[in-house]
VOBA-243523 format. One record per atom (N, C-alpha, C): residue number from 1; atom name; x, y, z. Coordinates in nm, 2 decimals, m for minus. Example, Ala and Ser with C-alpha at 12.3 -4.5 7.8 and 13.67 -1.06 7.14 Angstrom:
<pts>
[pt 1,N,[1.32,m0.57,0.78]]
[pt 1,CA,[1.23,m0.45,0.78]]
[pt 1,C,[1.32,m0.33,0.78]]
[pt 2,N,[1.28,m0.22,0.71]]
[pt 2,CA,[1.37,m0.11,0.71]]
[pt 2,C,[1.29,0.00,0.79]]
</pts>
This chain:
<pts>
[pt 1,N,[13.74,8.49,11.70]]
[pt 1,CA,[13.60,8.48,11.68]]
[pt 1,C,[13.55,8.61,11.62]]
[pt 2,N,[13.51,8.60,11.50]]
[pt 2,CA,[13.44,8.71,11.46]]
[pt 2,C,[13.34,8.77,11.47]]
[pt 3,N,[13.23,8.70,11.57]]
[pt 3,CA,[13.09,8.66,11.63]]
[pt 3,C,[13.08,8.60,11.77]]
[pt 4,N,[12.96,8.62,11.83]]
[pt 4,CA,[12.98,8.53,11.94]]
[pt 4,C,[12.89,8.38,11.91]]
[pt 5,N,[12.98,8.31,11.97]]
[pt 5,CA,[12.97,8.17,11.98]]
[pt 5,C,[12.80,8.14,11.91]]
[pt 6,N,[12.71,8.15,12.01]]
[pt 6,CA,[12.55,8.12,11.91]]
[pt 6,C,[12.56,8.19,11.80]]
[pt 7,N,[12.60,8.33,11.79]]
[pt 7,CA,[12.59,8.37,11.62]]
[pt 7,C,[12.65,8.28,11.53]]
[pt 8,N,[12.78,8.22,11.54]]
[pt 8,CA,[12.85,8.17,11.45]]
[pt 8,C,[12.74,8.01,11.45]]
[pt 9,N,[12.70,7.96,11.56]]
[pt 9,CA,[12.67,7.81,11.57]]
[pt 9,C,[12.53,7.84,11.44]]
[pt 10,N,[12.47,7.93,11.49]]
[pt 10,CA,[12.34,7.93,11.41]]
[pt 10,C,[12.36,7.96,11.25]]
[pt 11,N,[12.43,8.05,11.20]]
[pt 11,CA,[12.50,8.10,11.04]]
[pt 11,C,[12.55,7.92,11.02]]
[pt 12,N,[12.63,7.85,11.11]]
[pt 12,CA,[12.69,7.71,11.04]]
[pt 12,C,[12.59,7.63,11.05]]
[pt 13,N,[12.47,7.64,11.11]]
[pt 13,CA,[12.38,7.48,11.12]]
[pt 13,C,[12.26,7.57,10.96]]
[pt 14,N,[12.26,7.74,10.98]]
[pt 14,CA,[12.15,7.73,10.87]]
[pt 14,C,[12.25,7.73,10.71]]
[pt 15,N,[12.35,7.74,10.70]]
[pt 15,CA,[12.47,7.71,10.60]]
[pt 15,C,[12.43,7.51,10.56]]
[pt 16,N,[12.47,7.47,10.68]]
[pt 16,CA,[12.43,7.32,10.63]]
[pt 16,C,[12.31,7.27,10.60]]
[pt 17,N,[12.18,7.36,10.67]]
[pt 17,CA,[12.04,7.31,10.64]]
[pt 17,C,[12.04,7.35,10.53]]
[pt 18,N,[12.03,7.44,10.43]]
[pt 18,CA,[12.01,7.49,10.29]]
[pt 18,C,[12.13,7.41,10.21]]
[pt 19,N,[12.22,7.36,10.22]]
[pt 19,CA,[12.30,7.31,10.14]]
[pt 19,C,[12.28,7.15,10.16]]
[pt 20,N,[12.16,7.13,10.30]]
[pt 20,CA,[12.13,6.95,10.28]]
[pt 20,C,[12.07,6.94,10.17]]
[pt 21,N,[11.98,7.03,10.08]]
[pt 21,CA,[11.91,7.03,9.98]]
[pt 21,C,[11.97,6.92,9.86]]
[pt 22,N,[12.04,6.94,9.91]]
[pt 22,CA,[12.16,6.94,9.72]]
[pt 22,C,[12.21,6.93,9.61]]
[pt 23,N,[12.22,6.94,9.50]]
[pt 23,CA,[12.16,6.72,9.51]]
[pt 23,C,[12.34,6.71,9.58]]
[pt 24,N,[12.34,6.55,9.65]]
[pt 24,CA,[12.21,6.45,9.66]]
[pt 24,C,[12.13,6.55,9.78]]
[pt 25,N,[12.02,6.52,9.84]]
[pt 25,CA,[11.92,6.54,9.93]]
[pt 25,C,[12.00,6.50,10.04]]
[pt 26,N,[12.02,6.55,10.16]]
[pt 26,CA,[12.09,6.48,10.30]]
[pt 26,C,[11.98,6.49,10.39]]
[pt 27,N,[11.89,6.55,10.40]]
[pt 27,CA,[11.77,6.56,10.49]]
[pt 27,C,[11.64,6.56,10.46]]
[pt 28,N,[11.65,6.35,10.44]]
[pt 28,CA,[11.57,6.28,10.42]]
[pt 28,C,[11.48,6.21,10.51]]
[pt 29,N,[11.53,6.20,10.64]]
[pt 29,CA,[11.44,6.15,10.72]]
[pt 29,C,[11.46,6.20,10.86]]
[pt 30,N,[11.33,6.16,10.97]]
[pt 30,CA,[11.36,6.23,11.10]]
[pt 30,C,[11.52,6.21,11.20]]
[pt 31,N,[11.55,6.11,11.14]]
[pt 31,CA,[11.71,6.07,11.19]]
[pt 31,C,[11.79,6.17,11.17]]
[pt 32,N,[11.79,6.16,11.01]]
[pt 32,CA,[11.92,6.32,11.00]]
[pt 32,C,[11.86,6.45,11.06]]
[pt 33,N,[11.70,6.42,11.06]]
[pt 33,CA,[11.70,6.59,11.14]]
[pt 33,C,[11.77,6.59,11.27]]
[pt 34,N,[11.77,6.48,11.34]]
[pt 34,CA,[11.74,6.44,11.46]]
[pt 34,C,[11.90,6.49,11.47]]
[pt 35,N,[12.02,6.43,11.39]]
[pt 35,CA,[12.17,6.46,11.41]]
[pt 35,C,[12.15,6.58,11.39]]
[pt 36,N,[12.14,6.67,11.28]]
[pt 36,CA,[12.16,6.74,11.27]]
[pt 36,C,[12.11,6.86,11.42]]
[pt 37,N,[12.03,6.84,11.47]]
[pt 37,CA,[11.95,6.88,11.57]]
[pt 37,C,[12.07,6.90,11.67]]
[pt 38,N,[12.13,6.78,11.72]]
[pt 38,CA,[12.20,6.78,11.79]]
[pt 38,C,[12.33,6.87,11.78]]
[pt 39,N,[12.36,6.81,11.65]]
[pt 39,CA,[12.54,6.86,11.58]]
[pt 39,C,[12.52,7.02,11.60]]
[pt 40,N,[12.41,7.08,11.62]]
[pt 40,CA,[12.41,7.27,11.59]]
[pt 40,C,[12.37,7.29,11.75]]
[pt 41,N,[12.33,7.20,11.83]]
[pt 41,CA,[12.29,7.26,11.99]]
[pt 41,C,[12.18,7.30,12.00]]
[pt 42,N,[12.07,7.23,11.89]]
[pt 42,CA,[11.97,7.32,11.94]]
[pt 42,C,[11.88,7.21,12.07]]
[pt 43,N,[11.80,7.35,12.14]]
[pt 43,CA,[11.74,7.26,12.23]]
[pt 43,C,[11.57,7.32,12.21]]
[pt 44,N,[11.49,7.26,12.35]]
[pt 44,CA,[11.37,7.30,12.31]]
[pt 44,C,[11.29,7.16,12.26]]
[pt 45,N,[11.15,7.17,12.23]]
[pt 45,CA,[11.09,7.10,12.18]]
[pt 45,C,[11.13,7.05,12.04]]
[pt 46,N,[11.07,6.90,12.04]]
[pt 46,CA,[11.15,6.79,11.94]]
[pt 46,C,[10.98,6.74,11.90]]
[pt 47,N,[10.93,6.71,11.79]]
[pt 47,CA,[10.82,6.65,11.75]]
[pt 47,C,[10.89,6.51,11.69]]
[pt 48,N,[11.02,6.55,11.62]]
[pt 48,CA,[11.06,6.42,11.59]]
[pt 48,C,[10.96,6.33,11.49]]
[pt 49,N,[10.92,6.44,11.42]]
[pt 49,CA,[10.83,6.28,11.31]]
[pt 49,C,[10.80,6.38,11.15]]
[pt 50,N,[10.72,6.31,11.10]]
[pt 50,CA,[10.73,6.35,10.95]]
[pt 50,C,[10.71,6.49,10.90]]
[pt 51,N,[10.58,6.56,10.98]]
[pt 51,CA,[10.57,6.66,11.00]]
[pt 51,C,[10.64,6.78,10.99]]
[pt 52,N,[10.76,6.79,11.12]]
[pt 52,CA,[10.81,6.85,11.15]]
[pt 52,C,[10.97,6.85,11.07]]
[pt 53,N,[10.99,6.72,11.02]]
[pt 53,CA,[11.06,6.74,10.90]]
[pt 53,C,[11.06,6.79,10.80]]
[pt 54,N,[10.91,6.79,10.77]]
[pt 54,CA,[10.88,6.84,10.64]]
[pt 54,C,[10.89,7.04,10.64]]
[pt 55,N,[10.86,7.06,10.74]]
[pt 55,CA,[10.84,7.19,10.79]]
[pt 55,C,[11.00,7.27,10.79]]
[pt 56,N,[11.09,7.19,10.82]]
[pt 56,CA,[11.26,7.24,10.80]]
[pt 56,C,[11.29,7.19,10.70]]
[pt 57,N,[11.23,7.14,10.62]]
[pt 57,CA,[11.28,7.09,10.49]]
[pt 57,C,[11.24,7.23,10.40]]
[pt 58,N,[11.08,7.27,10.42]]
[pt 58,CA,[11.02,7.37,10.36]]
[pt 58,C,[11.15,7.51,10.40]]
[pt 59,N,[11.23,7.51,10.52]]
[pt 59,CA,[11.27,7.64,10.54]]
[pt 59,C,[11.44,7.69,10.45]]
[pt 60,N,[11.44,7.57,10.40]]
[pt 60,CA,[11.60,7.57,10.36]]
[pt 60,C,[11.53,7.66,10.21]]
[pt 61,N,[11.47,7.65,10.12]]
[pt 61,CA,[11.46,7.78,10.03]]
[pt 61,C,[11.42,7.91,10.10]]
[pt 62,N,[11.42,7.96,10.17]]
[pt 62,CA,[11.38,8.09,10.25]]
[pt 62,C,[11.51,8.12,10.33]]
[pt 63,N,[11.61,8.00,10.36]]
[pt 63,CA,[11.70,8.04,10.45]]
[pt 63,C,[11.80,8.07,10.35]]
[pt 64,N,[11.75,8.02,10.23]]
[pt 64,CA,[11.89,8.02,10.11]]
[pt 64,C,[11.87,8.17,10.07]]
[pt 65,N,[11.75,8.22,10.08]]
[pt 65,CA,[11.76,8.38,9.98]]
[pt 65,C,[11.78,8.46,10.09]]
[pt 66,N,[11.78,8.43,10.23]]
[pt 66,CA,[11.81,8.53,10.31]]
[pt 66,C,[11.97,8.55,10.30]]
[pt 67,N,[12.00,8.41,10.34]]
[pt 67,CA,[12.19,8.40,10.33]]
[pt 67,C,[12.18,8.47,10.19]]
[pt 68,N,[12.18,8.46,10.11]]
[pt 68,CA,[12.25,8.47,9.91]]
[pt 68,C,[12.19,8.64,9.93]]
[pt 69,N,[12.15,8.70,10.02]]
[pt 69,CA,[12.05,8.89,9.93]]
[pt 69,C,[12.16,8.91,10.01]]
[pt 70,N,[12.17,9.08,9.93]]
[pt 70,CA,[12.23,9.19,9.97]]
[pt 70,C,[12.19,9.24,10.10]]
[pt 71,N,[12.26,9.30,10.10]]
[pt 71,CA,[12.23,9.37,10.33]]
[pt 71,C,[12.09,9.43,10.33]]
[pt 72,N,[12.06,9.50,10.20]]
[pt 72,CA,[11.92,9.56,10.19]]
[pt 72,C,[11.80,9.44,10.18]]
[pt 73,N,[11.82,9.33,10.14]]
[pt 73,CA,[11.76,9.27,10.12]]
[pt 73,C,[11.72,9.17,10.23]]
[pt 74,N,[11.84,9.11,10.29]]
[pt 74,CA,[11.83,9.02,10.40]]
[pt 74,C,[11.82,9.17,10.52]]
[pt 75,N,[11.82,9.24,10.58]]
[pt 75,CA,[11.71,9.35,10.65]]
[pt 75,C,[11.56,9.31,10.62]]
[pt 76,N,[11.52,9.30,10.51]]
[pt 76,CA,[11.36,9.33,10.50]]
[pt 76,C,[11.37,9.15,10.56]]
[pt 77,N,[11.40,9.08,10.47]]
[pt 77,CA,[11.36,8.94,10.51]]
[pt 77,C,[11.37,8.91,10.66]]
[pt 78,N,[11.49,8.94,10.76]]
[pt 78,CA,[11.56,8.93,10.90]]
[pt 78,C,[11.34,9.00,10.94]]
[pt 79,N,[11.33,9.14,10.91]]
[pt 79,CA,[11.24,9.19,10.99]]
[pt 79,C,[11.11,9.13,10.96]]
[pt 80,N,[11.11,9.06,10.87]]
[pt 80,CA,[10.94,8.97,10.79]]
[pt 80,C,[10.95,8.87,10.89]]
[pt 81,N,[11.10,8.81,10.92]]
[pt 81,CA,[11.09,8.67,10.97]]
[pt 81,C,[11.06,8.68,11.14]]
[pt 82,N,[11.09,8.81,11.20]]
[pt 82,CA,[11.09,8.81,11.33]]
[pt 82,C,[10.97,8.87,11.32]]
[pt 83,N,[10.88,8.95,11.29]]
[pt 83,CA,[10.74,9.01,11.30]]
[pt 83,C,[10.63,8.86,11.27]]
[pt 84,N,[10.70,8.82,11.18]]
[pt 84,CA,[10.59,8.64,11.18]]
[pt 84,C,[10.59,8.54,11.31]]
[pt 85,N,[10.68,8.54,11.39]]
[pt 85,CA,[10.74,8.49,11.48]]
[pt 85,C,[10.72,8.56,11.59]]
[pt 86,N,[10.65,8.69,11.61]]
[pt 86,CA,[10.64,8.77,11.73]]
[pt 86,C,[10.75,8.77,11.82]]
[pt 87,N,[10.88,8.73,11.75]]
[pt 87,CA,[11.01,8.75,11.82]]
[pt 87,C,[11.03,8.85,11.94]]
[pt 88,N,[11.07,8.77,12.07]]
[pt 88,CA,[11.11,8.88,12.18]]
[pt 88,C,[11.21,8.83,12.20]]
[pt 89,N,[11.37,8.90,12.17]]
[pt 89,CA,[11.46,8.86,12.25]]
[pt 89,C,[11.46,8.90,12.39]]
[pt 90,N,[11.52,8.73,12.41]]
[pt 90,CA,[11.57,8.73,12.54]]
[pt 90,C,[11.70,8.69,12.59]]
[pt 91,N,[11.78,8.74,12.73]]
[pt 91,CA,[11.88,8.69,12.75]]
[pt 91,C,[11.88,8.50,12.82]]
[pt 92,N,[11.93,8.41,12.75]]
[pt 92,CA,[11.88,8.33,12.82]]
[pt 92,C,[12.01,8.22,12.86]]
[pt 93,N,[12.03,8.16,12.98]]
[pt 93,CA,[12.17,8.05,13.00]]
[pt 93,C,[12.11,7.87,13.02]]
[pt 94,N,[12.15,7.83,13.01]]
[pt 94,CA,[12.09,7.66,13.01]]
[pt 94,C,[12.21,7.54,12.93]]
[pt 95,N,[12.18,7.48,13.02]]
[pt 95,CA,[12.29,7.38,12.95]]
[pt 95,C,[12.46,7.36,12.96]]
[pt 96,N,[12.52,7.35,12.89]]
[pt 96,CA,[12.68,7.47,12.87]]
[pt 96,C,[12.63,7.58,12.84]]
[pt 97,N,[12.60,7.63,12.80]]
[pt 97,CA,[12.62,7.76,12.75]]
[pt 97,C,[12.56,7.88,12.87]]
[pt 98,N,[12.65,7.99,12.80]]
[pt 98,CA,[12.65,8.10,12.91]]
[pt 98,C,[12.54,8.18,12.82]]
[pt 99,N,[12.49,8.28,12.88]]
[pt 99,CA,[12.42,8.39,12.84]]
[pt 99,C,[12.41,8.43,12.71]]
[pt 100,N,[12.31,8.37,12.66]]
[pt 100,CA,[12.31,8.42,12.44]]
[pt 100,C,[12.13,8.45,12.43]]
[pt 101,N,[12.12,8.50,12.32]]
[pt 101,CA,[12.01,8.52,12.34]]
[pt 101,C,[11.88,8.44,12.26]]
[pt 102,N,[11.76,8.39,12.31]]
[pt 102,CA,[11.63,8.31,12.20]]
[pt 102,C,[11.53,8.44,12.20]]
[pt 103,N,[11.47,8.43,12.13]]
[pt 103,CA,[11.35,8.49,12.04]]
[pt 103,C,[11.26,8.46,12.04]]
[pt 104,N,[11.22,8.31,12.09]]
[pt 104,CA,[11.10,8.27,12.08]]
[pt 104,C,[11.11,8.17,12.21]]
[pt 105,N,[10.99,8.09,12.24]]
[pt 105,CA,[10.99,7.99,12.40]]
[pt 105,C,[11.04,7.89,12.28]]
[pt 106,N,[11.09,7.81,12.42]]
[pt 106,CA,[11.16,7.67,12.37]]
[pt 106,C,[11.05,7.61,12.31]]
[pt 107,N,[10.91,7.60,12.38]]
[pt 107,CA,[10.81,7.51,12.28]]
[pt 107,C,[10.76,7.55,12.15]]
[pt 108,N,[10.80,7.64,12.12]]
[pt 108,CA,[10.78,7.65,11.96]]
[pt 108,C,[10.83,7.58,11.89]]
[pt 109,N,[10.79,7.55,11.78]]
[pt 109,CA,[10.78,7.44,11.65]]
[pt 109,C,[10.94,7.45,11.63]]
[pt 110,N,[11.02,7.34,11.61]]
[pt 110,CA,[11.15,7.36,11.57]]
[pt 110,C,[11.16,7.45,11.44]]
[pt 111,N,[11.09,7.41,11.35]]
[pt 111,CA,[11.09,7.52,11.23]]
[pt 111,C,[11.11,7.66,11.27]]
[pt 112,N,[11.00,7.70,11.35]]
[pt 112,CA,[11.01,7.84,11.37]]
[pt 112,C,[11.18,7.91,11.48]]
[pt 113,N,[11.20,7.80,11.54]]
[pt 113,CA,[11.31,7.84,11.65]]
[pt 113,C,[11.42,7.87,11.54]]
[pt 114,N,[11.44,7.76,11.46]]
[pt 114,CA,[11.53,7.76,11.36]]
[pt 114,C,[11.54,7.91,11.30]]
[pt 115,N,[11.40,7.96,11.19]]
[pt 115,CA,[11.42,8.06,11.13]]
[pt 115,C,[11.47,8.18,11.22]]
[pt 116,N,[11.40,8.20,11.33]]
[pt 116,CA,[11.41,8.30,11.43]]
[pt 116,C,[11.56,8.28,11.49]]
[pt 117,N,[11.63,8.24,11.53]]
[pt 117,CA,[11.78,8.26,11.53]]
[pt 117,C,[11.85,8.25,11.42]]
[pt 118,N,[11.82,8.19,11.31]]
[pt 118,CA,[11.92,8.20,11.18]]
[pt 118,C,[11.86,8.38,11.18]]
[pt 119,N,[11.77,8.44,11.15]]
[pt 119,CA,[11.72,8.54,11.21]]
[pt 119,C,[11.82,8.69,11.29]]
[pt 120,N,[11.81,8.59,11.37]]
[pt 120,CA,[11.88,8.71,11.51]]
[pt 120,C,[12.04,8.70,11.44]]
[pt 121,N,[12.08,8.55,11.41]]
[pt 121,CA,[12.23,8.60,11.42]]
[pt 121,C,[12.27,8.66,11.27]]
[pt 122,N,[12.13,8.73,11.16]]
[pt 122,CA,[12.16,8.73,11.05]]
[pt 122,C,[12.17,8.95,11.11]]
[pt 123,N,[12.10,8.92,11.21]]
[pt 123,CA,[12.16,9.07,11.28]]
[pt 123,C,[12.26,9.14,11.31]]
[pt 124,N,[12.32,9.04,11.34]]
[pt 124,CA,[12.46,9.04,11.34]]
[pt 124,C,[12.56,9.06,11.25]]
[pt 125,N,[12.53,8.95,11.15]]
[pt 125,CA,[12.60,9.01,11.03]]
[pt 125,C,[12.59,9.11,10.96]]
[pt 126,N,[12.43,9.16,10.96]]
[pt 126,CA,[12.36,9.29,10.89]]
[pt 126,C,[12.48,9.45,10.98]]
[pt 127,N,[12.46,9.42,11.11]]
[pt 127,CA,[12.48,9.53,11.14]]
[pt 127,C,[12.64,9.54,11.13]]
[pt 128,N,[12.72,9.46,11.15]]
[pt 128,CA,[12.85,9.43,11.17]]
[pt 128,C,[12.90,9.49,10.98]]
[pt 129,N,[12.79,9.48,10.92]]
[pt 129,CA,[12.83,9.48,10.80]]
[pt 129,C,[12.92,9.39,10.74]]
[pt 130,N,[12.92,9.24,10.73]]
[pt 130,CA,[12.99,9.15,10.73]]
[pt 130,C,[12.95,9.06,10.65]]
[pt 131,N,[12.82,9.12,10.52]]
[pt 131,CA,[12.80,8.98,10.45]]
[pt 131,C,[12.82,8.92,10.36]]
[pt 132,N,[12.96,8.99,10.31]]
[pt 132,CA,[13.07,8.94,10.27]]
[pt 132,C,[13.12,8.78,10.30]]
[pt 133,N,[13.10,8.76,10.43]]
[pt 133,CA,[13.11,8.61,10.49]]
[pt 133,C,[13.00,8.54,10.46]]
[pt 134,N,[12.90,8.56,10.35]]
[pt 134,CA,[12.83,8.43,10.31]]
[pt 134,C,[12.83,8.46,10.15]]
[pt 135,N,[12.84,8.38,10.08]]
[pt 135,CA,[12.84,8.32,9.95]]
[pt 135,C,[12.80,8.21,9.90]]
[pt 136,N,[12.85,8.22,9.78]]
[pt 136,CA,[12.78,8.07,9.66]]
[pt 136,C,[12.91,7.97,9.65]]
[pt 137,N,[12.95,7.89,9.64]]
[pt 137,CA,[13.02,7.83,9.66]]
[pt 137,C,[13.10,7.85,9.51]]
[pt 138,N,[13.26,7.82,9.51]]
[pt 138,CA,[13.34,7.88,9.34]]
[pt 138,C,[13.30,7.77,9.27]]
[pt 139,N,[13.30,7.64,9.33]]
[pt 139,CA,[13.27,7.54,9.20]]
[pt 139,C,[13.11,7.58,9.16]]
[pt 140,N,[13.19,7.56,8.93]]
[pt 140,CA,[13.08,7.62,8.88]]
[pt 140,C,[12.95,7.48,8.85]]
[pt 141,N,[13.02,7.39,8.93]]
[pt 141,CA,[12.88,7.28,8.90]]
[pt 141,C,[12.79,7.28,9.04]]
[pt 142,N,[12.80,7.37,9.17]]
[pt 142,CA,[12.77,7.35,9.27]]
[pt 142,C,[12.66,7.48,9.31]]
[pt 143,N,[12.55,7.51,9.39]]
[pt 143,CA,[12.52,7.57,9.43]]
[pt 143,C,[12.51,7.63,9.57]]
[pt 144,N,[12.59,7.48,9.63]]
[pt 144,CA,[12.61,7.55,9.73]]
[pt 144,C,[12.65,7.69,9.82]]
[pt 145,N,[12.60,7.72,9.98]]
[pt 145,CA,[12.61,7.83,10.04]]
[pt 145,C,[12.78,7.82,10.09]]
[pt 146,N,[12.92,7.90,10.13]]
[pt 146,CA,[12.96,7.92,10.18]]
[pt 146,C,[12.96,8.02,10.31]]
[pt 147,N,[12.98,7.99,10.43]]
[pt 147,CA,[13.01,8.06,10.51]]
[pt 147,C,[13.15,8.08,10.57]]
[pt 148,N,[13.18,8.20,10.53]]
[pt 148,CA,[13.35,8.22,10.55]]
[pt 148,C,[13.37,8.29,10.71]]
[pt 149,N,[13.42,8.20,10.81]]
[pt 149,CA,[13.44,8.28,10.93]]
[pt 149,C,[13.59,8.29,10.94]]
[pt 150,N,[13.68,8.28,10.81]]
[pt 150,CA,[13.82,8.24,10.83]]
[pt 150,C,[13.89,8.42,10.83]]
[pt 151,N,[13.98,8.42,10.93]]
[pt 151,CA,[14.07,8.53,10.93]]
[pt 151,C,[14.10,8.62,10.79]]
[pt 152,N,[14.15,8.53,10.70]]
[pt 152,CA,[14.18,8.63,10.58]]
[pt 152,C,[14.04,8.64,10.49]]
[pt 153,N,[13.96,8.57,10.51]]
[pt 153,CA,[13.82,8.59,10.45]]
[pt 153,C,[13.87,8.48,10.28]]
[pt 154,N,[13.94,8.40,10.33]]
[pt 154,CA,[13.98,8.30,10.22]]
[pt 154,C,[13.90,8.17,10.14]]
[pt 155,N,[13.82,8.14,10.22]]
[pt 155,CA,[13.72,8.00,10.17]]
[pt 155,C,[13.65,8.07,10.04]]
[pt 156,N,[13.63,7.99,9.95]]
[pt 156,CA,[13.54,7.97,9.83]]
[pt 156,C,[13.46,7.86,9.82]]
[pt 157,N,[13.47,7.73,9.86]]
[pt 157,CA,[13.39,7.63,9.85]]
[pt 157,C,[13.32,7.60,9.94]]
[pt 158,N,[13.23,7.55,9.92]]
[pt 158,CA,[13.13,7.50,10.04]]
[pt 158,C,[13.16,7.39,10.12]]
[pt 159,N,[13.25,7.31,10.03]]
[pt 159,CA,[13.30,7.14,10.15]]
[pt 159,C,[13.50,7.12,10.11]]
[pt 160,N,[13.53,7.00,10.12]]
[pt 160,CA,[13.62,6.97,10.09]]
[pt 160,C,[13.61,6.91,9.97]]
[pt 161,N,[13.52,6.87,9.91]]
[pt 161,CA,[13.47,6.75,9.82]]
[pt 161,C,[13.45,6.90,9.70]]
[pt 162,N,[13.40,6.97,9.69]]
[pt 162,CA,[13.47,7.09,9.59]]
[pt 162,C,[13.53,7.16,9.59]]
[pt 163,N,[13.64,7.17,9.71]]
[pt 163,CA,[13.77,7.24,9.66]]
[pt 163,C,[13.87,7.15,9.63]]
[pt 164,N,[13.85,7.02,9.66]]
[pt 164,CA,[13.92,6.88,9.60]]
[pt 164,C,[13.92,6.88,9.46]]
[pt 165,N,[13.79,6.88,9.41]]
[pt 165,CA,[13.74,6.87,9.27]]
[pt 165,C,[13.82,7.05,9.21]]
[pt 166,N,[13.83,7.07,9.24]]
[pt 166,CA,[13.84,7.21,9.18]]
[pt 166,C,[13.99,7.22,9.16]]
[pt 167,N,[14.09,7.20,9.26]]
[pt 167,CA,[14.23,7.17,9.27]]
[pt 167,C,[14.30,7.06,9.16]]
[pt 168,N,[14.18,6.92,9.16]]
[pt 168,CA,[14.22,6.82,9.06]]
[pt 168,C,[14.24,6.91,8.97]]
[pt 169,N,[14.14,7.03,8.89]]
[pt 169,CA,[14.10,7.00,8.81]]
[pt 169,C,[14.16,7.11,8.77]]
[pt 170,N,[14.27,7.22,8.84]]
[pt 170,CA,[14.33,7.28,8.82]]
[pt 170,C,[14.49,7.28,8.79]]
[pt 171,N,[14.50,7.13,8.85]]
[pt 171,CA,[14.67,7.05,8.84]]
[pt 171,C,[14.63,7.00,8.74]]
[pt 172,N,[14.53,6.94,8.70]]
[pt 172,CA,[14.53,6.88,8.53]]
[pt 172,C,[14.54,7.00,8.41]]
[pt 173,N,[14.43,7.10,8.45]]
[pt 173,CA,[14.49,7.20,8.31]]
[pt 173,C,[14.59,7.28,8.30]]
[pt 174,N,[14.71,7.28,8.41]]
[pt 174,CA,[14.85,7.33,8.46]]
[pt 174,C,[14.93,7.21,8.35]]
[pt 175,N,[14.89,7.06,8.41]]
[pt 175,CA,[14.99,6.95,8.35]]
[pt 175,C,[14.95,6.95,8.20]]
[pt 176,N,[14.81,6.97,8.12]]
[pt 176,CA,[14.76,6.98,7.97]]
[pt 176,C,[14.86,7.12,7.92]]
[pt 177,N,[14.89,7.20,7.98]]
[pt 177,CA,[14.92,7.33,7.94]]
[pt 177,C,[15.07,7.31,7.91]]
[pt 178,N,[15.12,7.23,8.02]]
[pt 178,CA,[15.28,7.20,7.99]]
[pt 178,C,[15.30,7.14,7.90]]
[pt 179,N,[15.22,7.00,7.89]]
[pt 179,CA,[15.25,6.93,7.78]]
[pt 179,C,[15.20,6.97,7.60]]
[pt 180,N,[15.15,7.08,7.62]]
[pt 180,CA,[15.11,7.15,7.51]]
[pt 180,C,[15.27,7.25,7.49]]
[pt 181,N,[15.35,7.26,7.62]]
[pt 181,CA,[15.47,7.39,7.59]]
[pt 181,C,[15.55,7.28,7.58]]
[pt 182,N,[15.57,7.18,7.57]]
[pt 182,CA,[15.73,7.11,7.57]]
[pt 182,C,[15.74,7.05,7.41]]
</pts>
């Protein structure tokens, strides 16, 4: 683990919220918020309706230029985002989980809980000096975010569905290349 456990949970749920964008769109209604909610661990208050979709739908361009800036850049953004949020970390345990820390009370707006830990664990990577582990994804039709937590620092794509595409499409101009040498 190159993080602790909530760092990494939070970098992989704000990686998939900015890349639900897409095209196509994956977070189109309170349902997928609602999975997705779950799939990352978050807890706390739920409004569960249009609103409040709309409000994490608003946060995936802001979460995208934090992930995509330089260390100097995601610093200023990491410290805008926690002074708007009156961020206090705290140590806190609940649930499974052992001792990690929130920034904000659970009843705050899921929007805001969201930014404020994508936030704290973007601290993590700032100070670890590690943000090398987020990128743009290699396929050149894709915009997608990568988050690389792998040992040799090896991922380039953001899914399987473009490093699939990318591999086809590299055995095809290997097999054009042959059949041009024989």
């Amino acid at each position: 683990m190159i993080f602790t456990h909530d760092t990494e949970v939070a970098l992989q749920a704000a990686v998939v919220l900015v890349n639900s964008a897409g095209p196509p769109d994956t977070l189109t209604t309170t349902a997928a918020l609602a999975e997705w909610f779950t799939e990352y661990s978050f807890t706390g208050r739920r409004d569960a309706d249009a609103e409040e979709l709309e409000t994490v739908r608003a946060l995936r361009p802001v979460l995208r230029e934090l992930l995509s800036s330089d260390r100097e850049g995601a610093a200023s953004i990491v410290n805008a985002m926690l002074a708007e949020a009156r961020a206090v970390p705290q140590l806190v345990r609940h649930d499974a989980f052992d001792w990690h820390l929130h920034a904000v009370p659970a009843e705050a707006p899921l929007a805001t809980r969201i930014k404020v830990e994508v936030a704290m664990a973007m601290m993590d990577v700032i100070r670890a000096d590690e943000m090398s582990r987020l990128g743009v994804c290699d396929d050149e039709a894709c915009r997608g975010l990568v988050l690389d937590l792998s040992k040799n620092r090896s991922r380039r794509y953001c899914s399987v569905a473009c490093g699939n595409r990318n591999a086809v499409a590299a055995y095809r101009a290997r097999q054009a290349a042959g059949d041009q040498n024989a």
